[in-house]
C-alpha positions in Angstrom: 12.0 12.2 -2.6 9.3 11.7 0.1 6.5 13.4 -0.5 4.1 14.5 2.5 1.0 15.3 2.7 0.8 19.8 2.5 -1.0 22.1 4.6 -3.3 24.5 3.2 -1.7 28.0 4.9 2.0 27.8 3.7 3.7 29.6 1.2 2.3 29.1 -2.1 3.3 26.4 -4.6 1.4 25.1 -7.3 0.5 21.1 -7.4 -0.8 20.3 -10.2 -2.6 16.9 -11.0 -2.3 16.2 -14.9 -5.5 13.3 -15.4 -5.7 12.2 -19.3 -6.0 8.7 -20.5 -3.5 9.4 -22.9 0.0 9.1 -21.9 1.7 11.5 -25.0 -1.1 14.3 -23.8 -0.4 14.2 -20.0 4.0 14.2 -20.8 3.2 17.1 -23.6 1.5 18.6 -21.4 3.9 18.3 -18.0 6.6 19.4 -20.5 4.7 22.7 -21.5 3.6 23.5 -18.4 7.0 22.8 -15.9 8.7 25.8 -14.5 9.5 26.4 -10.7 7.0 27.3 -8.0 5.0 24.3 -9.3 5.2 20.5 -9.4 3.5 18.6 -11.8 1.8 14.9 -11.3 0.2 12.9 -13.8 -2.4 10.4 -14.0 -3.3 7.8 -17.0 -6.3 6.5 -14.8 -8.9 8.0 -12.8 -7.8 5.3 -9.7 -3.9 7.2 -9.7 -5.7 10.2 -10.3 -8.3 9.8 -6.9 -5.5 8.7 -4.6 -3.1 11.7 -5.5 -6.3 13.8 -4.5 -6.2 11.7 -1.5 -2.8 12.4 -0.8 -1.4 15.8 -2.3 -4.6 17.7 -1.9 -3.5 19.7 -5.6 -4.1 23.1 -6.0 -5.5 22.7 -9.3 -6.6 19.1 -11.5 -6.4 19.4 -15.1 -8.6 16.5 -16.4 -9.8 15.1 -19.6 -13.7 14.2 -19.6 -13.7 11.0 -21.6 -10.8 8.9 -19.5 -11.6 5.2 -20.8 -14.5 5.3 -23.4 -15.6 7.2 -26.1 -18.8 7.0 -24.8 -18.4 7.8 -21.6 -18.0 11.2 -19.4 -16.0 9.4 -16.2 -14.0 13.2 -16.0 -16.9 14.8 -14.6 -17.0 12.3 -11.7 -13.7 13.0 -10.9 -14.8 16.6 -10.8 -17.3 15.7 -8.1 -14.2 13.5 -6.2 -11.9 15.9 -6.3 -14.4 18.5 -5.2 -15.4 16.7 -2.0 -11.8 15.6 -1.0 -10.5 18.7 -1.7 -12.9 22.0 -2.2 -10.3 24.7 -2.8 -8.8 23.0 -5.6 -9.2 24.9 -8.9 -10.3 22.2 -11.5 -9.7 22.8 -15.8 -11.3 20.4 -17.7 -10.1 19.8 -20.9 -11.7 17.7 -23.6 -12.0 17.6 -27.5 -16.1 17.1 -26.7 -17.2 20.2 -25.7 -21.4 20.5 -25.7 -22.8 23.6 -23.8 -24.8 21.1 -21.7 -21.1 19.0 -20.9 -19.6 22.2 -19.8 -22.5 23.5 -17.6 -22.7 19.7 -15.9 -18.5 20.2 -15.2 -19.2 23.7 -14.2 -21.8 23.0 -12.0 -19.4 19.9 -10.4 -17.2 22.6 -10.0 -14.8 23.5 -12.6 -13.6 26.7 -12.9 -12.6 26.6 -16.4 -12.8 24.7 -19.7 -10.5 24.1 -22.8 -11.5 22.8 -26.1 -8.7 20.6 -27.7 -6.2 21.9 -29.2 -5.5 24.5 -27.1 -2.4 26.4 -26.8 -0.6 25.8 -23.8 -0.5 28.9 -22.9 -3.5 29.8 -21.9 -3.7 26.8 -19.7 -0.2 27.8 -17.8 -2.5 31.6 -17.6 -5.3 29.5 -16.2 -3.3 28.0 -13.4 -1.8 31.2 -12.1 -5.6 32.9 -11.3 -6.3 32.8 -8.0 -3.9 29.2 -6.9 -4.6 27.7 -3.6 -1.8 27.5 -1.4 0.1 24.6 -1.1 3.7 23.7 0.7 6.4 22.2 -2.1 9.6 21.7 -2.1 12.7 22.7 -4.4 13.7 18.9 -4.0 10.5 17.8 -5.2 11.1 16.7 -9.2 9.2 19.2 -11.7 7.4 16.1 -12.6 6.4 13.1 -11.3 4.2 10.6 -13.1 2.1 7.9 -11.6 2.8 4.7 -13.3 0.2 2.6 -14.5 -0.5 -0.9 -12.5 0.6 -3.1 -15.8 3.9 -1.2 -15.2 4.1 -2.1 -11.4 3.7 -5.6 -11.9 7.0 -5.8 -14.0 9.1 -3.3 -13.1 12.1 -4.1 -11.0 11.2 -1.2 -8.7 8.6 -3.4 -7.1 11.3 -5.6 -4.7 11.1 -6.6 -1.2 12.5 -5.9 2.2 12.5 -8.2 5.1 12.5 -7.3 8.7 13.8 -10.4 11.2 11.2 -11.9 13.8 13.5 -12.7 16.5 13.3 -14.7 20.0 12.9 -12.1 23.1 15.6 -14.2 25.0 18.5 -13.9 22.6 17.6 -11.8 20.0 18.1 -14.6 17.5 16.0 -14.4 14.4 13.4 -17.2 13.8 12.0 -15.4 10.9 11.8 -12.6 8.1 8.6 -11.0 7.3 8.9 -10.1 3.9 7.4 -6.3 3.1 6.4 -4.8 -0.6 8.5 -2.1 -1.5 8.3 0.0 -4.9 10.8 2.3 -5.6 9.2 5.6 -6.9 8.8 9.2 -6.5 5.1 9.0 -6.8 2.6 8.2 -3.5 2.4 4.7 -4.5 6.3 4.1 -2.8 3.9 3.7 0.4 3.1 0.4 0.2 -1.0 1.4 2.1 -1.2 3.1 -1.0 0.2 0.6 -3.8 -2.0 -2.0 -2.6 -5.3 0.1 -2.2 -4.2 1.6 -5.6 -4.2 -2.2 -6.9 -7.6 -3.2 -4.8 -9.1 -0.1 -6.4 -8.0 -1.3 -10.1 -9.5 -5.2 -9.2 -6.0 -6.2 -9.7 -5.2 -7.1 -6.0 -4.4 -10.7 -6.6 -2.0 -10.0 -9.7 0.1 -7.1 -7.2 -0.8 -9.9 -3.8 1.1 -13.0 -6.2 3.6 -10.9 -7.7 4.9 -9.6 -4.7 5.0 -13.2 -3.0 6.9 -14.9 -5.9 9.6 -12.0 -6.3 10.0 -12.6 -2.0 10.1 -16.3 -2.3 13.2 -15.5 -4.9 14.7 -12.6 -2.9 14.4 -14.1 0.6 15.5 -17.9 -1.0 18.8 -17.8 1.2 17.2 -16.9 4.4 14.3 -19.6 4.5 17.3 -21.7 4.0 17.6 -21.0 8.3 14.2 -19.7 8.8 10.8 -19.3 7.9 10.0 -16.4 5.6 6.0 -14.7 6.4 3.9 -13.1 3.8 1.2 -10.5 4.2 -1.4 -12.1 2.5 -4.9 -10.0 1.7 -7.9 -12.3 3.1 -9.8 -11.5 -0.6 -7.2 -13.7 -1.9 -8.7 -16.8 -0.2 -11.7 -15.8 -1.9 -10.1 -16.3 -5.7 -9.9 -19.6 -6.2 -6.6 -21.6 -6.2 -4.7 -18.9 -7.5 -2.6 -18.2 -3.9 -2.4 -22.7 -3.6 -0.9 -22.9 -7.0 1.5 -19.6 -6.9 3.1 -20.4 -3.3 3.5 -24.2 -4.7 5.1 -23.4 -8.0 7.3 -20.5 -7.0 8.3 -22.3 -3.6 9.5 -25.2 -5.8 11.4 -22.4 -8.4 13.0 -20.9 -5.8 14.2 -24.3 -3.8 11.8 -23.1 -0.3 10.3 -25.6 1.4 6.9 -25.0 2.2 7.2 -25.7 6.0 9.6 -22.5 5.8 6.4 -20.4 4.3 4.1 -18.5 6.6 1.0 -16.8 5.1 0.0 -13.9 7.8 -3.9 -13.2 6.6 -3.9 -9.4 6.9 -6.5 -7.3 9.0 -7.2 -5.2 5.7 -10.2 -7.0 4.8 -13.2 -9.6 6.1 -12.0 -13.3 6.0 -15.0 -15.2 4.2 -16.3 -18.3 6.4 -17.3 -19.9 2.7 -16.3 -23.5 2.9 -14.5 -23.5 -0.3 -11.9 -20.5 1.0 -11.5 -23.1 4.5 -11.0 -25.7 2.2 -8.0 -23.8 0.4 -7.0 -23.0 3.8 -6.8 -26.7 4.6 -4.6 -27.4 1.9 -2.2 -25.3 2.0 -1.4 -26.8 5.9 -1.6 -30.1 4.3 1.3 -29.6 2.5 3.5 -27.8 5.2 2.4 -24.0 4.5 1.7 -22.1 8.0 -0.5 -19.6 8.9 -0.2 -16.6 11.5 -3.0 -13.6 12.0 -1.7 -10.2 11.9 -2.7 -7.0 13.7 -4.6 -9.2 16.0 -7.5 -6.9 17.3 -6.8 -4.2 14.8 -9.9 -3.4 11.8 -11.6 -6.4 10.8 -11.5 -9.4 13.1 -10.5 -13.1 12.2 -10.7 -13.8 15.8 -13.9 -16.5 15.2 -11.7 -18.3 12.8 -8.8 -19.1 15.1 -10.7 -22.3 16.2 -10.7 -23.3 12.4 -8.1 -21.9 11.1 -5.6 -22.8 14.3 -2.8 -20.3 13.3 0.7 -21.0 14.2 0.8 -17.6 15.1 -1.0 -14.6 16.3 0.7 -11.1 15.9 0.0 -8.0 18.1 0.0 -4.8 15.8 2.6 -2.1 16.9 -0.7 0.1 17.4 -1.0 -2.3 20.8 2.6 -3.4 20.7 4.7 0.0 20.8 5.6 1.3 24.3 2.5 -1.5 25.8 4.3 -1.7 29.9 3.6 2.4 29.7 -0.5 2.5 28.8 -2.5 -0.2 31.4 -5.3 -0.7 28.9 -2.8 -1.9 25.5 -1.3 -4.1 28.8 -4.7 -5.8 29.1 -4.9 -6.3 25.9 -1.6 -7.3 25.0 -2.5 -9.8 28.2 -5.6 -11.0 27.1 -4.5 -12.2 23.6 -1.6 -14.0 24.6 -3.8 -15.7 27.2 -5.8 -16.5 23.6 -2.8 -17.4 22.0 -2.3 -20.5 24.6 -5.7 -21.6 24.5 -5.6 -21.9 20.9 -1.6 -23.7 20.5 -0.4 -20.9 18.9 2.7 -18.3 19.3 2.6 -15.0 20.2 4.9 -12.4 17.8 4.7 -8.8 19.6 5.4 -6.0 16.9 6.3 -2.8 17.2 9.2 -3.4 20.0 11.2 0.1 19.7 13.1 -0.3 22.7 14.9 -2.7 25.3 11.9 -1.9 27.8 9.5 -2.9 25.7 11.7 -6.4 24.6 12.0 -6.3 28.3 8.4 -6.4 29.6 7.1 -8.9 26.7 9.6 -11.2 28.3 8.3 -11.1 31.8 4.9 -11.4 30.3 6.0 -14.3 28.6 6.4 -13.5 25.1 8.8 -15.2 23.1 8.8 -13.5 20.1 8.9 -9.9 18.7 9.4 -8.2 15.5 10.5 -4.1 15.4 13.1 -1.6 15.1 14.5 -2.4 18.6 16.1 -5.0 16.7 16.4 -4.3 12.8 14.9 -1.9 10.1 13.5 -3.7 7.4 16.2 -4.2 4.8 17.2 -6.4 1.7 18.1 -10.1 2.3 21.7 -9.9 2.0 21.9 -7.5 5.4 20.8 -10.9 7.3 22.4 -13.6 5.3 26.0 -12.0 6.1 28.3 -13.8 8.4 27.7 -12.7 11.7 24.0 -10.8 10.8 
């Protein structure tokens, strides 16, 4: 199932967002409460909880107030979240507290209504039939759809990874694999944006960031055999110590990689630090063969004044610049202008985003030797490119 973001003026379908703390409250609760017309999603923390608001834009949140301390009332800023990313949304707060002054504070937030536990189910299946926002849903939506927790990510083997070659203009040969996060779910986190910003917002980046790299380094073992394999790595994780040195070392080893055959791509999703100690990490990771490209050249946050220190192998043009570049004058420039970088500097350009021979066509007279997009592959597991004849 793929599930899009809905439109608020199509036909009506209830979405609701089940946010308890509890896990045997939020499935009790989904149970009672499935029948057709509505699709149920629930949430064990407020982070799954915030990016399904994000996402789905519910028709109603049923939330809990207390959601990680007895002592604390985090429900009611979720009330005030969900509120401002989504005002039509019909929020029922539930809670075994229930003090006149709590329920005017959620009420003022905007809930519309307010159940002391235990309640009978009913009258919260009445409560989200008054007046339901419109929503669009789908019959091959599941009635339920849970949000698993990030403990659960990080050793399920849903989380897996696909690969997509990096291949030379000229010949189409692949000189590479970038290796891509996948998890299989029905929930928003199978988009791997949202898995990893679901991770940064739990501070648990680096555990998703090194879990990802050592079940690639095992899944992609037979390709780097032939060609190195590239990582998206998060520039915080230069930042954490020698975490990233010690997992790429240890895992290379397990999975019989050599570390010339490894190629970190520092990601434009964050700031890379200029501290000495994250250069110095930097440093030794080339020492002992590991590679380093920049990706999305030009794209969010800039590691552009770190190219003198850093000295990439190689720089990669986002598909934002890449896609369809010979057709738009200015992404030519640009696509110009960095590969005039990329010389001055002794690294290799890698244009992504190539979706069609005119494109592959162009970067070659521009003199491009790489490129990475579905022009030439889809992202797919290992054993589509380690076949005979791939």
């Amino acid at each position: 199932m793929t599930v899009t973001q809905p439109s608020n003026n199509s036909s009506a379908h209830q979405i609701v967002l089940l946010l308890d703390d509890d896990l045997m409250i939020t499935e009790g609760l989904a149970a009672g409460l499935e029948r057709s017309g509505r699709t149920i999603i629930t949430c064990n923390d407020i982070e799954s909880g915030e990016l399904v608001v994000e996402w789905l834009n519910p028709s109603h949140v049923v939330t809990d107030m207390k959601l990680s301390s007895p002592f604390k009332y985090e429900g009611l800023d979720f009330i005030r979240f969900a509120k401002n990313h989504s005002p039509d949304t019909r929020i029922v707060v539930i809670t075994g507290d229930a003090p006149d002054a709590l329920q005017l504070e959620a009420s003022e937030r905007g809930a519309v209504a307010f159940l002391q536990k235990p309640f009978d189910i009913a009258d919260l299946d009445a409560v989200l039939d008054i007046m339901a926002p419109p929503r669009t849903g789908s019959p091959a939506w599941p009635a339920v759809i849970r949000m698993p927790l990030i403990d659960e990510i990080l050793t399920s083997p849903s989380l897996s990874t696909a690969f997509q070659p990096i291949v030379r203009l000229a010949t189409g040969a692949p000189v590479g694999y970038e290796a891509l996060a996948r998890f299989a779910s029905e929930s928003p986190l199978r988009d791997p944006e949202t898995l990893f910003k679901y991770a940064l917002r739990k501070d648990r980046l680096q555990d998703l960031e090194m879990a990802c790299v050592s079940g690639a380094l095992r899944a992609g073992a037979t390709l780097a055999q032939s060609a190195p394999l590239f990582f998206n790595i998060h520039p915080a994780m230069f930042a954490a110590g020698r975490r990233l040195y010690d997992t790429v070392i240890r895992e290379a080893k397990a999975a019989d990689v050599s570390l010339n055959h490894i190629v970190l791509e520092i990601t434009e999703q964050g700031t890379l630090s200029g501290d000495r100690k994250v250069l110095d990490y930097i440093t030794q990771l080339k020492d002992v063969g590991v590679r380093f490209a920049f990706d999305d050249v030009g794209v969010a946050y800039s590691h552009l004044p770190f190219v003198d220190t850093v000295r990439p192998s190689f720089l990669k043009i986002s598909q934002q610049f890449g896609t369809g570049f010979e057709t738009d004058s200015t992404r030519t420039k640009i696509v110009k202008n960095i590969l005039s970088l990329a010389s001055d500097f002794g690294s290799e350009l890698i244009l992504e985003g190539i979706e069609t021979a005119e494109t592959a066509a162009a970067a070659v007279d521009l003199g491009i030797k790489y490129g990475q997009g579905y022009h030439f592959a889809r992202p797919a597991v290992a054993a589509t490119f380690a076949k005979p004849g791939a």
